[in-house]
N, C-alpha and C positions, 0 to 999 in steps of 0.2 A: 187969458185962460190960465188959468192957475193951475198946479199939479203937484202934487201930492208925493212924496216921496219915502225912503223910510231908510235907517239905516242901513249899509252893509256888513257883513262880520263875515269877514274870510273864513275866521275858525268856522264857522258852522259848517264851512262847504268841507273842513278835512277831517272826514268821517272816520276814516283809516289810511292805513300804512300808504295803501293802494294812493288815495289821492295826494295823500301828503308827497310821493314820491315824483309824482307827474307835475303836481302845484313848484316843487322845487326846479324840481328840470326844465320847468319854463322860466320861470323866474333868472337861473343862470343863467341859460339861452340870450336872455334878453342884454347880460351884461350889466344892469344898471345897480351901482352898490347901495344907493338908496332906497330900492325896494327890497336890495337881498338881505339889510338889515331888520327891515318890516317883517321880511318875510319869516325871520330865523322868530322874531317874538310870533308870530302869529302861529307857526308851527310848534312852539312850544308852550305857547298854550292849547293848541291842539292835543298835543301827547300828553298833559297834564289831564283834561276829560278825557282822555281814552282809557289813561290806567287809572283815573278815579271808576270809570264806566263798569272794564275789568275786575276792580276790586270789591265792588260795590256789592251786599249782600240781594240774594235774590228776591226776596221778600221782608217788605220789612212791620213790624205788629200793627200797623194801619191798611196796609195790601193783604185784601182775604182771597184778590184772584190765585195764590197760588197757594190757599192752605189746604188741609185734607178733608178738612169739613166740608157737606155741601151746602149752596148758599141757601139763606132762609128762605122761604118761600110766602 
């Protein structure tokens, strides 16, 4: 039986501050310096899409859900 799998990507699970702070407190917990290495990149690519997400303009001239006009009909 074969099965199917797919990658993982830590970043996606650290959506905010919130989990990034628990994902770290376990990972020390644990002691192991080669995952608290993984960890430190994986959290800073985390915080790298958060204040890209942050910065990001709310709407951009391709997104008409948020302009003042209403949609055609």
């Amino acid at each position: 039986m074969e099965q199917n799998t797919s990658d993982f990507e830590m970043t996606a699970l650290l959506v905010d501050l919130n989990a990034i702070r628990e994902y770290l407190s376990q990972v020390l917990a644990e002691g192991d310096d080669e995952e608290l290495c993984r960890a430190i990149g994986y959290v800073t690519q985390a915080r790298i899409r958060l204040t890209e997400k942050e910065t990001a303009p709310l709407a951009s001239p391709s997104c008409t859900c948020l302009s003042a006009s209403p949609p055609p009909t």
